[in-house]
The first five atom37 places (N, CA, C, CB, O) and aatype in JSON, in Angstrom:
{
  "aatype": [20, 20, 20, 20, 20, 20, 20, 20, 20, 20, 20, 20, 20, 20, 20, 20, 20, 20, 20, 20, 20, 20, 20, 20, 20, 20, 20, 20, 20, 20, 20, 20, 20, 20, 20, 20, 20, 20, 20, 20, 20, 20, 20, 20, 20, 20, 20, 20, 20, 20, 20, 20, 20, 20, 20, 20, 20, 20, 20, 20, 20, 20, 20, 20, 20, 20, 20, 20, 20, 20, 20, 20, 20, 20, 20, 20, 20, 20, 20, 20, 20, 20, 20, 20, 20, 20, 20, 20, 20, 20, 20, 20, 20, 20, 20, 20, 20, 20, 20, 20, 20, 20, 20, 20],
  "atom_mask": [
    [1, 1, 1, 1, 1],
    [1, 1, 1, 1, 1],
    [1, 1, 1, 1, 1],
    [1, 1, 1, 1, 1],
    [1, 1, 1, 1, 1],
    [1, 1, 1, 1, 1],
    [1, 1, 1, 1, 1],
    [1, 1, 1, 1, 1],
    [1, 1, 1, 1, 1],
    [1, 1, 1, 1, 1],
    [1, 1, 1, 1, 1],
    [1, 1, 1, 1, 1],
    [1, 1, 1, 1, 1],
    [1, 1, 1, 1, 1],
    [1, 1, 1, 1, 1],
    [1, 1, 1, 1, 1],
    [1, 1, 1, 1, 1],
    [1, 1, 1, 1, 1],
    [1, 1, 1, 1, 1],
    [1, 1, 1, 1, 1],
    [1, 1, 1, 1, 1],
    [1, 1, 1, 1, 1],
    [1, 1, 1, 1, 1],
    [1, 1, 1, 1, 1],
    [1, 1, 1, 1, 1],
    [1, 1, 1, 1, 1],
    [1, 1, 1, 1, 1],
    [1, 1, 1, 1, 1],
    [1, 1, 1, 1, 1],
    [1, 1, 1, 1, 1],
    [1, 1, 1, 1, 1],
    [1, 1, 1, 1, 1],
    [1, 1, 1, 1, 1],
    [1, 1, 1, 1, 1],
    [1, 1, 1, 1, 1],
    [1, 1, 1, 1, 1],
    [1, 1, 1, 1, 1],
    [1, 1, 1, 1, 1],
    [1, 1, 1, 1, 1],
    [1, 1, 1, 1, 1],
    [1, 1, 1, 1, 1],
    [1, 1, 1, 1, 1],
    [1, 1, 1, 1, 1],
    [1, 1, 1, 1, 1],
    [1, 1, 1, 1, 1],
    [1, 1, 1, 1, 1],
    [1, 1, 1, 1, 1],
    [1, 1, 1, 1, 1],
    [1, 1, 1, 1, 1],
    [1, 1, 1, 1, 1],
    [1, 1, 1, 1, 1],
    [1, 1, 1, 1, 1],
    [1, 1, 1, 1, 1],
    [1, 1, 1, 1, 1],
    [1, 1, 1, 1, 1],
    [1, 1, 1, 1, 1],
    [1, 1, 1, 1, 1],
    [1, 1, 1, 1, 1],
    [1, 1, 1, 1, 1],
    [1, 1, 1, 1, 1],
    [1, 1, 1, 1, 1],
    [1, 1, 1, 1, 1],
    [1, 1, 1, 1, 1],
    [1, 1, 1, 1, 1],
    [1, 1, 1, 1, 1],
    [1, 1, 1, 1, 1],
    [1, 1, 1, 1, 1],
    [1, 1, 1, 1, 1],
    [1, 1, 1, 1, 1],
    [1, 1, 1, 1, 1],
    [1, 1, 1, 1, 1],
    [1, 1, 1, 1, 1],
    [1, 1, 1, 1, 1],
    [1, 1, 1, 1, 1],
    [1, 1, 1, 1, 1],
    [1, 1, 1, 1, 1],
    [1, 1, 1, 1, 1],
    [1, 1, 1, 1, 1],
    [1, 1, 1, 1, 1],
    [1, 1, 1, 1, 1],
    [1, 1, 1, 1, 1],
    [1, 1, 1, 1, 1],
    [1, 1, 1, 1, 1],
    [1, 1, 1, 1, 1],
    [1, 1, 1, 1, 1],
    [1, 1, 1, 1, 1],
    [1, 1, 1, 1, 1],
    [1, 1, 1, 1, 1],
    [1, 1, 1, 1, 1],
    [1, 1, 1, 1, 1],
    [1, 1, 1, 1, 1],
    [1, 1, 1, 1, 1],
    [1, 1, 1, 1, 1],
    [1, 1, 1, 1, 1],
    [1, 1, 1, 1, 1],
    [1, 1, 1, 1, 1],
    [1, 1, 1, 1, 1],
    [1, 1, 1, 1, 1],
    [1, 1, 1, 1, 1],
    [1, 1, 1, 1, 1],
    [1, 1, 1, 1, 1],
    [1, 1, 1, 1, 1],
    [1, 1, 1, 1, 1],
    [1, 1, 1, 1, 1]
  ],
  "atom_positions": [
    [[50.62, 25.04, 69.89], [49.42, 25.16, 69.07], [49.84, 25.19, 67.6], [48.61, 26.45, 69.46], [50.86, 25.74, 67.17]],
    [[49.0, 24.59, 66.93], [49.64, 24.5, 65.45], [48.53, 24.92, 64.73], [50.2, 23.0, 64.91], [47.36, 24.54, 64.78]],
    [[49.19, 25.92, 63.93], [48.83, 27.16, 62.76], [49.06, 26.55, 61.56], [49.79, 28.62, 62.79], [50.27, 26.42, 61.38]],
    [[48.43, 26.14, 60.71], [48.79, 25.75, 59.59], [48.6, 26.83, 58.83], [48.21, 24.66, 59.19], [47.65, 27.59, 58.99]],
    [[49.43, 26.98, 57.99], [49.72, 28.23, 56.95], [50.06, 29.76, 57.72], [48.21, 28.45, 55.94], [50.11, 30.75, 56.99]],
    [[50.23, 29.89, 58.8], [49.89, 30.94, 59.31], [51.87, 31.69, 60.01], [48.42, 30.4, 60.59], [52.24, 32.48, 60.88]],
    [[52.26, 31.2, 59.41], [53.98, 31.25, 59.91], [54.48, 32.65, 60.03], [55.1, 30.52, 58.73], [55.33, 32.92, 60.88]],
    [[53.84, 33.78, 59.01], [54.41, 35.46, 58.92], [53.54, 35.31, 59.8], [54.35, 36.74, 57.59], [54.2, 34.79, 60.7]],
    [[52.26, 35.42, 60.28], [51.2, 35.54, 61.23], [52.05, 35.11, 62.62], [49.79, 34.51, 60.8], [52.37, 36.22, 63.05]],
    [[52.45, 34.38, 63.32], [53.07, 33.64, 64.25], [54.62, 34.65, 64.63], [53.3, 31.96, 63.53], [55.07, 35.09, 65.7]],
    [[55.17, 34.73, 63.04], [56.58, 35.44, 63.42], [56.27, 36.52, 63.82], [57.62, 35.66, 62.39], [56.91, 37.04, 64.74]],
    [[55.06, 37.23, 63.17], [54.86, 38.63, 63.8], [54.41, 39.3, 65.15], [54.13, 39.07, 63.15], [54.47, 40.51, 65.36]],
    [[53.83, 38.06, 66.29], [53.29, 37.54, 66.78], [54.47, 37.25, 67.59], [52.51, 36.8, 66.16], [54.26, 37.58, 68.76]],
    [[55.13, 36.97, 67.5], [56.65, 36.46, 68.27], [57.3, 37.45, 68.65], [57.73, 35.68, 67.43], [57.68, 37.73, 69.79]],
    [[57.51, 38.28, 67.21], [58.44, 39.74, 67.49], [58.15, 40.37, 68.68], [58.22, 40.92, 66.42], [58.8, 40.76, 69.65]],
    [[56.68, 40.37, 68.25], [55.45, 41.5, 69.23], [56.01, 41.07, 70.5], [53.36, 41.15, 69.16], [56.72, 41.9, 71.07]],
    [[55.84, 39.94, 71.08], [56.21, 39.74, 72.64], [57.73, 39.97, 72.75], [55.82, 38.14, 73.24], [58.21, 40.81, 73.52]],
    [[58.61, 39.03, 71.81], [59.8, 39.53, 72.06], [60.3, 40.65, 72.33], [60.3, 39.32, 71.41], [61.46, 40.62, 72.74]],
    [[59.61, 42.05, 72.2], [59.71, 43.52, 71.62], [59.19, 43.93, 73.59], [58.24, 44.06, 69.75], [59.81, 44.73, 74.29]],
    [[58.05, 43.19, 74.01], [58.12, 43.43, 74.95], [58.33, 42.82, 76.08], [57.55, 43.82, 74.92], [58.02, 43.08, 77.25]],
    [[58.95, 41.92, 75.53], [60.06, 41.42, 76.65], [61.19, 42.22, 77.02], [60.72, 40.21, 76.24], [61.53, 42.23, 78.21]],
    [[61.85, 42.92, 76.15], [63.05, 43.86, 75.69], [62.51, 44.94, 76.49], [63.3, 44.22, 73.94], [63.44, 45.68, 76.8]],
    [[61.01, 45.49, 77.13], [60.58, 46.51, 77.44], [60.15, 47.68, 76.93], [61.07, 46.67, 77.93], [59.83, 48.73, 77.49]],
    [[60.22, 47.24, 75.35], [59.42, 48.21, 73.95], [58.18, 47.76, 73.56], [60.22, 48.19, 72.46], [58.01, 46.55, 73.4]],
    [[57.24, 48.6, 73.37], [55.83, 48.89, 73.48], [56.01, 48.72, 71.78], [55.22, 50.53, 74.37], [56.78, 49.32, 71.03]],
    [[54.95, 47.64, 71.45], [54.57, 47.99, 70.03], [52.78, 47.09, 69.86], [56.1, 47.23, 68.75], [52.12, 46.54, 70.75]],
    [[52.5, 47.23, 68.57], [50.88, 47.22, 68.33], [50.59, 46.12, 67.2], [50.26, 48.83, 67.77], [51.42, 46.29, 66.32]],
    [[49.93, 45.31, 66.97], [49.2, 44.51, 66.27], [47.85, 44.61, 65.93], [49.33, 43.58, 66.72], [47.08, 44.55, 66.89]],
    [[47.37, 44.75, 64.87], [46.44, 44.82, 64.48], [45.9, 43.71, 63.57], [46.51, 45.82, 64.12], [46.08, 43.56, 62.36]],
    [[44.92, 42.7, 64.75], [44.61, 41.47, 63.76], [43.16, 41.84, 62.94], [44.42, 39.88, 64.75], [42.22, 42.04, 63.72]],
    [[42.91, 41.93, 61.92], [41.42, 42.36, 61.53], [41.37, 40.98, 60.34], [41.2, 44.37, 60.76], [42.26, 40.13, 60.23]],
    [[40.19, 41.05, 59.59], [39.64, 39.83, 58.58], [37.97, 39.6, 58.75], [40.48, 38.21, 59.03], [37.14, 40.01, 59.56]],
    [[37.94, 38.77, 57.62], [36.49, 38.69, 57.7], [36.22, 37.21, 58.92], [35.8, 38.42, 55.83], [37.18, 36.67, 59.48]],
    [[35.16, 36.88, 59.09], [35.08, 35.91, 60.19], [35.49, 34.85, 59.71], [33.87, 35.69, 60.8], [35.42, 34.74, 58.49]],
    [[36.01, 33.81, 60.43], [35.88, 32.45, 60.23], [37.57, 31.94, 59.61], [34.47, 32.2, 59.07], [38.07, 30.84, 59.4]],
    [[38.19, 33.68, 59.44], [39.84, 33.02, 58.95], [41.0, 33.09, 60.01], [40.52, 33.96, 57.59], [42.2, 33.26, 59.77]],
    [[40.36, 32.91, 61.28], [41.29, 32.24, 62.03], [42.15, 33.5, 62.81], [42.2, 31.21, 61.02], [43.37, 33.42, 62.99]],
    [[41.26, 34.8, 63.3], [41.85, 35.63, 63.64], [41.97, 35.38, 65.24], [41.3, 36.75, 63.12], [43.07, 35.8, 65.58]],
    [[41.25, 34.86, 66.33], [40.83, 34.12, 67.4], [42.08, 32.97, 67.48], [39.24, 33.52, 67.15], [42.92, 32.91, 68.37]],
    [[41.99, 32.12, 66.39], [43.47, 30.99, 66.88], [44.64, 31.93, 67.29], [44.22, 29.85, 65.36], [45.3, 31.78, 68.32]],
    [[44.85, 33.06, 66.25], [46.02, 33.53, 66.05], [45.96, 34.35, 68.07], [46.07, 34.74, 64.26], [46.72, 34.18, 69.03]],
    [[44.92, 35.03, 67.93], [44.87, 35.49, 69.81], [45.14, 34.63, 70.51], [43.56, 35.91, 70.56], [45.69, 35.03, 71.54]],
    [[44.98, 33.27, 70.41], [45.04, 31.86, 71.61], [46.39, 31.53, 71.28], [43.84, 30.29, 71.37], [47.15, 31.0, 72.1]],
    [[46.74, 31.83, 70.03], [48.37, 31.87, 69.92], [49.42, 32.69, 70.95], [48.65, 32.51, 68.54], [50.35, 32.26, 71.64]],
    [[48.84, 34.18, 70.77], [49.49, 34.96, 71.3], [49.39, 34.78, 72.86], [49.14, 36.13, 70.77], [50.31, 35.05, 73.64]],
    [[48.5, 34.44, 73.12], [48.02, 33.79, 75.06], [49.05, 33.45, 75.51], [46.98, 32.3, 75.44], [49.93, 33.96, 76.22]],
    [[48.74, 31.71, 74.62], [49.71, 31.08, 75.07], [51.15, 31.17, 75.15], [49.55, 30.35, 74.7], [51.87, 30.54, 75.93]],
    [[51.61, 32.2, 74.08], [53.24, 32.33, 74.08], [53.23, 33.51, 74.84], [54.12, 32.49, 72.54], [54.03, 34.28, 74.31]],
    [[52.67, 34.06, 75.91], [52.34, 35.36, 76.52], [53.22, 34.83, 78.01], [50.36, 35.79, 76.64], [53.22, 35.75, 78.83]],
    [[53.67, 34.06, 78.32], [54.41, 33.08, 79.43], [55.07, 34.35, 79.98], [55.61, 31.64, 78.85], [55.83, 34.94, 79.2]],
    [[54.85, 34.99, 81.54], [55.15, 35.78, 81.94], [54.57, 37.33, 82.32], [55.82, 35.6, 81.41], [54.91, 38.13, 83.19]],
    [[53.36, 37.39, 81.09], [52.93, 38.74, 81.13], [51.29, 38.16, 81.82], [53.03, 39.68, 79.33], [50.86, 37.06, 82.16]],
    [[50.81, 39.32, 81.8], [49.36, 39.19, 82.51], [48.61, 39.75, 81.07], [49.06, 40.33, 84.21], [48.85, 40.69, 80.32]],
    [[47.75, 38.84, 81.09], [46.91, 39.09, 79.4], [44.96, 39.34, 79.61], [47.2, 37.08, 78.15], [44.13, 38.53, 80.01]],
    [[44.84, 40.28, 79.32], [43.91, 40.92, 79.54], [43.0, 40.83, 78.06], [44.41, 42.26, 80.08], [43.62, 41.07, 77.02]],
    [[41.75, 40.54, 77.98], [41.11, 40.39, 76.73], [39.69, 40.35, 76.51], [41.53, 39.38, 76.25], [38.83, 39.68, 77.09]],
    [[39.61, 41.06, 75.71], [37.91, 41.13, 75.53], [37.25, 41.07, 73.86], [37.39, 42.78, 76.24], [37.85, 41.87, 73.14]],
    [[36.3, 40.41, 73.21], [35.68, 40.3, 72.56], [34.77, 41.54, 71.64], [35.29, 39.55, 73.21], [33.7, 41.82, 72.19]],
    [[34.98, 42.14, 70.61], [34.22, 42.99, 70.06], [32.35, 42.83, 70.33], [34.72, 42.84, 68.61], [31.9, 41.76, 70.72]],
    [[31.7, 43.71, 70.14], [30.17, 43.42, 70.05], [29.55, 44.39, 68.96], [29.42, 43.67, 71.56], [29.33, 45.58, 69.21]],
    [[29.31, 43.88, 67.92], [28.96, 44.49, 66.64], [27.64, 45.54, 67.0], [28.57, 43.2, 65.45], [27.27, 46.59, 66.48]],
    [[27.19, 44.86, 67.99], [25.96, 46.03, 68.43], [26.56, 47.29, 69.1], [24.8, 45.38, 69.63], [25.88, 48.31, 69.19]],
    [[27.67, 47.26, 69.51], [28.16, 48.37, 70.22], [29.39, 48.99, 69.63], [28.4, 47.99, 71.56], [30.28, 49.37, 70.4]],
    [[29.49, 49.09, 68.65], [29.91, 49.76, 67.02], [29.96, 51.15, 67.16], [28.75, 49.46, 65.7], [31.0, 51.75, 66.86]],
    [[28.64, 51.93, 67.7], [28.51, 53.0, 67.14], [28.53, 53.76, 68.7], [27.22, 53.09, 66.06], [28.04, 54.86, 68.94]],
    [[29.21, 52.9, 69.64], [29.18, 53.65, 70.86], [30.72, 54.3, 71.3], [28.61, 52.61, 72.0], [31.5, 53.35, 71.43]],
    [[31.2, 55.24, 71.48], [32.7, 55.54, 71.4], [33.18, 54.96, 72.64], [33.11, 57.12, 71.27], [32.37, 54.58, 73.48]],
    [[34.19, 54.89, 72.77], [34.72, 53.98, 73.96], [34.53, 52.47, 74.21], [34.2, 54.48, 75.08], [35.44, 51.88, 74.78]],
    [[33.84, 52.05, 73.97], [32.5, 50.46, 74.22], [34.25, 49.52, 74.79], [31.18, 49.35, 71.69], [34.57, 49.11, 75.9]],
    [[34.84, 49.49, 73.73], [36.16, 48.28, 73.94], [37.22, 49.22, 74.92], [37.15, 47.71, 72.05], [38.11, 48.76, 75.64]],
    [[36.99, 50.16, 74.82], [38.08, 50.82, 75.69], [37.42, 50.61, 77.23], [38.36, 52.62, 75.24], [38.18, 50.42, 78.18]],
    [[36.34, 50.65, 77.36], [35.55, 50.73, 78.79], [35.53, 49.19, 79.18], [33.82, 51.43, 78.68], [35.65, 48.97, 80.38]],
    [[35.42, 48.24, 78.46], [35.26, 46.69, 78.55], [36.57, 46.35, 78.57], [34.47, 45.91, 77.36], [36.7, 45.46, 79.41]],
    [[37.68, 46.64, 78.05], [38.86, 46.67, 78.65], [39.57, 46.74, 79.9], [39.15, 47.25, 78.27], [40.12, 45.79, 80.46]],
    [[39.5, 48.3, 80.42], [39.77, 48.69, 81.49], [38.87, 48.76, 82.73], [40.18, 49.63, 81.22], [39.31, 49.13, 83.82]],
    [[37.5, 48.35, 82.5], [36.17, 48.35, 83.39], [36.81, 47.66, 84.56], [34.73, 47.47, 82.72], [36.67, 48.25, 85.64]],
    [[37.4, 46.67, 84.56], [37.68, 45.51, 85.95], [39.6, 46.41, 86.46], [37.88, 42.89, 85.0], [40.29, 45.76, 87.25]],
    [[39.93, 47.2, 86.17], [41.31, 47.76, 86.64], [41.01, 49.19, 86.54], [42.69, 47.31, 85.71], [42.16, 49.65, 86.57]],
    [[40.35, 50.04, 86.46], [39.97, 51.52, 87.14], [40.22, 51.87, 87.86], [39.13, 51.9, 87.42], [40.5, 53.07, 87.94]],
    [[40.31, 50.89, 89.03], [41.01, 51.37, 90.63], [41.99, 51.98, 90.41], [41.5, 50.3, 91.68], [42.26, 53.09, 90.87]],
    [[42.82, 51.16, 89.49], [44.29, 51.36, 89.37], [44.76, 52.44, 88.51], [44.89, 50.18, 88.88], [45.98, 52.5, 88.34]],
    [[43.98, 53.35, 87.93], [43.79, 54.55, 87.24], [44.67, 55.77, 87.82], [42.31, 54.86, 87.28], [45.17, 56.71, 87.21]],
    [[44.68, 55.53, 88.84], [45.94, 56.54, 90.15], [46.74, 56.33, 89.85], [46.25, 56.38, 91.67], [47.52, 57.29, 89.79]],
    [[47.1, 55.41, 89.55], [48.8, 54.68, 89.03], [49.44, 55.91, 87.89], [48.56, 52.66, 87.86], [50.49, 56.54, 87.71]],
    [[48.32, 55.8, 87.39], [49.08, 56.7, 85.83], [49.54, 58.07, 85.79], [48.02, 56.87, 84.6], [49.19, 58.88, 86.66]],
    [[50.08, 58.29, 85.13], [50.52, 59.7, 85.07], [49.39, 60.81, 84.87], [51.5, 59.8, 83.94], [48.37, 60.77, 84.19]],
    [[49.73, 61.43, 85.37], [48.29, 62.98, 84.9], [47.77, 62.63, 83.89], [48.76, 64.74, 84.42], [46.65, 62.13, 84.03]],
    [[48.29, 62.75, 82.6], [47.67, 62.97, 81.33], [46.82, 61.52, 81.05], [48.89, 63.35, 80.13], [45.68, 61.47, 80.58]],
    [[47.31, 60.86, 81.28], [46.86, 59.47, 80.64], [45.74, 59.08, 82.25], [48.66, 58.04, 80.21], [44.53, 59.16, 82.07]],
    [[46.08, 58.82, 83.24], [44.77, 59.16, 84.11], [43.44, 59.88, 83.67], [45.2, 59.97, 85.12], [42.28, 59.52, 83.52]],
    [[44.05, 60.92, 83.55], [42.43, 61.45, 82.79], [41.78, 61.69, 81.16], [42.25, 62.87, 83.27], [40.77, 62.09, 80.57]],
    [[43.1, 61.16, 80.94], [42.43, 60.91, 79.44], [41.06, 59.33, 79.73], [44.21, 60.32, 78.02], [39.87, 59.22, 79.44]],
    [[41.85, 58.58, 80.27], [41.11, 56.76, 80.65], [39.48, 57.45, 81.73], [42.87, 55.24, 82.32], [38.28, 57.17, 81.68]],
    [[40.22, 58.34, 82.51], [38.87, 58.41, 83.61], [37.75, 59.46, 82.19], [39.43, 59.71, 85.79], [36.55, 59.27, 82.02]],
    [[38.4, 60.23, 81.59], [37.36, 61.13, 80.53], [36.43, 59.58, 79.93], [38.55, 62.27, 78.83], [35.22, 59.34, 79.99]],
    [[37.37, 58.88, 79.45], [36.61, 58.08, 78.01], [35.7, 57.17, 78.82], [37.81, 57.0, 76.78], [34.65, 56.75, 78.32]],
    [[36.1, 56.85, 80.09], [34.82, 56.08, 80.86], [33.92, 56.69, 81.87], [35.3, 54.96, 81.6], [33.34, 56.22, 82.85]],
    [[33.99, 57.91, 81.33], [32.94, 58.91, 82.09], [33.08, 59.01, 83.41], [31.55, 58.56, 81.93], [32.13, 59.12, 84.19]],
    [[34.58, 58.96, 83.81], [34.57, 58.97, 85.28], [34.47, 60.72, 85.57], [36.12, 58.12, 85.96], [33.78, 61.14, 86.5]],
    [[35.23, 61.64, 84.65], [35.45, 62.95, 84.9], [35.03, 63.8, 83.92], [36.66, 63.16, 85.15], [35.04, 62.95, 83.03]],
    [[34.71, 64.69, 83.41], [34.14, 65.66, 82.53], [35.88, 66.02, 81.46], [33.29, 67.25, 83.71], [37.06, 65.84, 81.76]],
    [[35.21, 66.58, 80.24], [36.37, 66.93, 79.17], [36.42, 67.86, 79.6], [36.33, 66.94, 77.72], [35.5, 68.44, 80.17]],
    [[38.24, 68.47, 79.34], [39.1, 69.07, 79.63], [39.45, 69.85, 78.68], [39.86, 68.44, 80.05], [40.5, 70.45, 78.42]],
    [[38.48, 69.78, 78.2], [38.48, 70.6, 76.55], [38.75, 72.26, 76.39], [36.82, 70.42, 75.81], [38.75, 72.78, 75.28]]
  ]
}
């Protein structure tokens, strides 16, 4: 896929998988106003994703002011698999999608 102008965008983008290829966890944060190509740069990352399982979902400006909204549209279709996790992080995921009451 070809990025024109977009090369620190791409390298950073490279690292990121390379990093977890290696089996180190790290974070990207693509943000911008619309229309500058933040979406190519995701179809970027897809495609050089060769190996991993890529999971993805779309913001909804109407659902802004709802807490969780992308965290629940995320994990909504793999919940089953919520057992998997360790204590803490199990019920932190089952709290934020209202599977279990706060622990507060």
């Amino acid at each position: 896929m070809q990025l024109v102008g977009r090369d620190n965008d791409r390298r950073a983008l490279d690292r990121l998988l390379g990093r977890a290829r290696q089996g180190l966890s790290a974070v990207l944060v693509v943000r911008g106003e619309p229309g500058i190509g933040k979406t190519r740069l995701l179809d970027y990352a897809t495609d050089s994703a060769t190996g991993f399982q890529v999971t993805r979902i779309a913001g909804v400006e109407a659902e802004t002011e709802l807490g969780y909204a992308g965290l629940q549209a995320l994990c909504g279709r793999v919940l089953d698999r919520v057992v998997d996790l360790p204590g803490p992080q199990a019920a932190a995921l089952q709290t934020a999608n209202g599977l279990r009451a706060s622990q507060r």
